[in-house]
C-alpha positions in Angstrom: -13.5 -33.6 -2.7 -12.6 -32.3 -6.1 -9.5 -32.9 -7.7 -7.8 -32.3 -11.5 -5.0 -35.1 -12.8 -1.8 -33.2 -12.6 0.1 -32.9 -16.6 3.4 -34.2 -14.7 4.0 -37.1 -11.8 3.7 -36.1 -8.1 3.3 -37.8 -4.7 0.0 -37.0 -3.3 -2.9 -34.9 -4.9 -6.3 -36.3 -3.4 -7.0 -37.6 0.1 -10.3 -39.2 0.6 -11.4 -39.9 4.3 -8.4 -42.3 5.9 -7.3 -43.1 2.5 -5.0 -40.6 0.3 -4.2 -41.0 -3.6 -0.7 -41.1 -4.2 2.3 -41.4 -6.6 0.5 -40.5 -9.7 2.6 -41.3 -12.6 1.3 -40.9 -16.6 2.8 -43.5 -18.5 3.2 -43.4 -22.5 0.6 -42.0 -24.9 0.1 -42.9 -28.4 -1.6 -41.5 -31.5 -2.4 -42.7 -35.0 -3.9 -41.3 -38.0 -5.3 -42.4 -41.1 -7.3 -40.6 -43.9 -8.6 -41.8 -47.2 -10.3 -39.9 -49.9 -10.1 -38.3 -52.9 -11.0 -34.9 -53.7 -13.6 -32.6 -51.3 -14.4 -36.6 -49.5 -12.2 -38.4 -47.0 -12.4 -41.3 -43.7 -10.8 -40.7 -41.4 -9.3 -42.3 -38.6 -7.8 -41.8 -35.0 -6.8 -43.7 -32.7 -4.9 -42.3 -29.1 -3.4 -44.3 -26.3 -2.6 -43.2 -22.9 -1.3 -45.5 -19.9 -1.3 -44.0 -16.5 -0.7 -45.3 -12.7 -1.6 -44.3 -9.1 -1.0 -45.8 -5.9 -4.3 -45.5 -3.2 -2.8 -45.5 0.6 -4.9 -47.0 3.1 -4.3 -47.0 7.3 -5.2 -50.1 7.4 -4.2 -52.5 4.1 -1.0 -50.3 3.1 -0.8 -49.8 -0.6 -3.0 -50.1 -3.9 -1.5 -49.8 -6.7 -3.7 -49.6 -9.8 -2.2 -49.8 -13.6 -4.5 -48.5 -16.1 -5.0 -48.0 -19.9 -7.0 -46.0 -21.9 -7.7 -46.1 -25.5 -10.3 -44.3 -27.6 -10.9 -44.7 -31.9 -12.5 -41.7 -33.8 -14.0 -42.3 -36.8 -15.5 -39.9 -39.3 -15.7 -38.1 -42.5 -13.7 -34.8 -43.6 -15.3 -32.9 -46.1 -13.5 -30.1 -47.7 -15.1 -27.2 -49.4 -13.1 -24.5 -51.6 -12.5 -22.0 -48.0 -12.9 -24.7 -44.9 -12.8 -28.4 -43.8 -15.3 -30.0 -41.8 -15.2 -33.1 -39.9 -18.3 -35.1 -39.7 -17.7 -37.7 -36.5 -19.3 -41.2 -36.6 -19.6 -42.6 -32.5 -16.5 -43.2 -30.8 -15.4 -45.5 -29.2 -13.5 -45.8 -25.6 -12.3 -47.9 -23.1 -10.5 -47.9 -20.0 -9.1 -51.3 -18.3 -7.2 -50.9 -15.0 -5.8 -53.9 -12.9 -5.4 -54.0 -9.4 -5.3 -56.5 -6.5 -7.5 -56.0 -3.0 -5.8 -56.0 0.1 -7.3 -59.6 0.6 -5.3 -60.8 -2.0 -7.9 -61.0 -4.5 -7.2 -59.7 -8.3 -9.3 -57.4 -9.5 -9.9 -56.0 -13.3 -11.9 -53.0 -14.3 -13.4 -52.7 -18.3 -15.0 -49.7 -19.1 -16.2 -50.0 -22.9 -18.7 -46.5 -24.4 -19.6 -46.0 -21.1 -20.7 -49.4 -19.6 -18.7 -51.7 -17.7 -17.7 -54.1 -15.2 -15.3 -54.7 -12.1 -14.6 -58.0 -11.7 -12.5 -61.1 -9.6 -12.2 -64.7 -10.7 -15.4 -65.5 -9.5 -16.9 -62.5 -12.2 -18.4 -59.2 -11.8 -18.4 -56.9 -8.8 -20.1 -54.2 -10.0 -21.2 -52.7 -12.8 -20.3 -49.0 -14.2 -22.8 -47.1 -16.3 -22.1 -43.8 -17.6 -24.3 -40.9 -16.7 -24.8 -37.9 -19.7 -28.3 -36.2 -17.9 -27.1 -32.5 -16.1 -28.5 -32.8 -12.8 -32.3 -30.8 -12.8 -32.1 -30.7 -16.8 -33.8 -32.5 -19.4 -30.2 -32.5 -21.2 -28.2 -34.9 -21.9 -24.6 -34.4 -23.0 -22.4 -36.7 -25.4 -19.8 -37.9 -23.0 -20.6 -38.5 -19.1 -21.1 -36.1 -16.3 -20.5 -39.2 -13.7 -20.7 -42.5 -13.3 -23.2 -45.1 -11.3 -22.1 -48.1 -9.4 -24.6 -50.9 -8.7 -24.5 -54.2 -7.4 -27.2 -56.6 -7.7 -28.9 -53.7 -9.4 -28.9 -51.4 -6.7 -26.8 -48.3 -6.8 -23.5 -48.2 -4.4 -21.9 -45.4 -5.4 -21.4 -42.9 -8.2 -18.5 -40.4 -8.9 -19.3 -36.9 -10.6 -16.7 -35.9 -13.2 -18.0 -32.8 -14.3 -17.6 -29.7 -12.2 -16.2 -30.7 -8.3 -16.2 -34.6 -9.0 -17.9 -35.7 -6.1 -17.9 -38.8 -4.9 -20.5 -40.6 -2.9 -20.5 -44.3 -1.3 -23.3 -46.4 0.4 -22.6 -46.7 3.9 -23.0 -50.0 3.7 -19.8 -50.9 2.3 -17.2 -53.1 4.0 -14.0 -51.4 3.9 -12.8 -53.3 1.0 -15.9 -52.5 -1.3 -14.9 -48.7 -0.4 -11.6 -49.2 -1.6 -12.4 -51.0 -4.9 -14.9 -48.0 -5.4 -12.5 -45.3 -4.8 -9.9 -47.1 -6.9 -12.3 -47.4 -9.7 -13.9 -44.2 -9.3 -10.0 -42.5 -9.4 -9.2 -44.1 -13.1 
C-alpha cells in the first residue's frame, strides 16, 4: 500500500495486512548553519535534525513502538557572482537510528548511515539495509534512493519502494516476528 507521513500527529494512517501503523507523532527538528568566506567564495555548512515516533499494532504481540532520529550534514561551496549565487554541494551525509524492542522481548536498533545499514540485537546484525538509486527498467540512477533491499545471509528478504506508491514486499518465509521488524524498519 502507499502512504505519505502526515505534517501533523494522527492515530492511524497505514494498515499493512493484520498489522496497522499507528499514533504517528513528529518530534523536534533542528537546523544549523555555518558559512565562511570572503568575497565571491564561501563553505558552507548544514546540519538538520528531526525526531519522530510511530507505534506498529499487531493482533497478536499488541504494540511496537519505534523511536527514531534522523540527521543529515550538507556540505558545500557558495559562489557568488555580481547577479546570482550558486551553491556547489560536496556528498551528504545521513543517518537514521530508530530503537525498538520485538514482541519477544528482544531489543532491537536500526543504523542507516549514506544509504547502508544494519538492524541489529545483542547478539549483532539482523539484516542489512542497502539503498537502491537504479529506476526500475532504466539505466538511471538517481542521487538519493528509490527503495531499499533487505538481505539476510546475503539473500534478499524484503525491500520497500519509496518513490512513487512505496511498495512493500516480504519473503514468505518470514516468521511473524521477522515481518514485523521489516515493516518497522521499512516504516522509518
Amino acid at each position: 500500500r502507499s502512504f505519505t507521513l502526515p505534517a501533523r500527529p494522527v492515530d492511524h494512517f497505514l494498515v499493512f495486512g493484520d498489522n496497522e501503523v499507528m499514533q504517528y507523532r513528529a518530534g523536534w527538528s533542528e537546523r544549523t548553519q555555518l558559512a565562511v568566506g570572503q568575497g565571491a567564495l564561501a563553505v558552507f555548512r548544514e546540519k538538520t535534525w528531526r525526531k519522530f515516533s510511530f507505534e506498529l499494532a499487531d493482533p497478536r504481540s499488541g504494540r511496537l513502538p519505534v523511536d527514531c532520529i534522523e540527521s543529515s550534514e550538507r556540505r558545500g561551496l557558495k559562489v557568488a557572482g555580481r547577479h546570482s549565487e550558486t551553491d556547489l554541494d560536496l556528498p551528504w551525509d545521513q543517518e537514521l537510528r530508530c530503537r525498538f524492542t520485538s514482541p519477544a522481548g528482544a531489543p532491537r536498533d536500526l543504523l542507516v548511515s549514506v544509504g547502508r545499514g544494519t538492524l541489529s540485537d545483542e547478539r549483532g546484525p539482523i539484516v542489512a539495509v542497502e539503498a537502491s538509486r537504479r529506476v526500475e527498467g532504466t539505466p538511471i540512477a538517481l542521487p538519493t534512493p528509490v527503495g531499499f533491499l533487505f538481505k539476510r545471509d546475503g539473500k534478499a528478504v524484503g525491500a520497500v519502494e519509496v518513490l512513487n506508491k512505496g511498495r512493500f514486499v516480504l519473503a514468505n518465509t518470514l516468521s511473524a516476528e521477522e515481518r514485523l521488524d521489516l515493516l518497522a524498519i521499512s516504516t522509518a
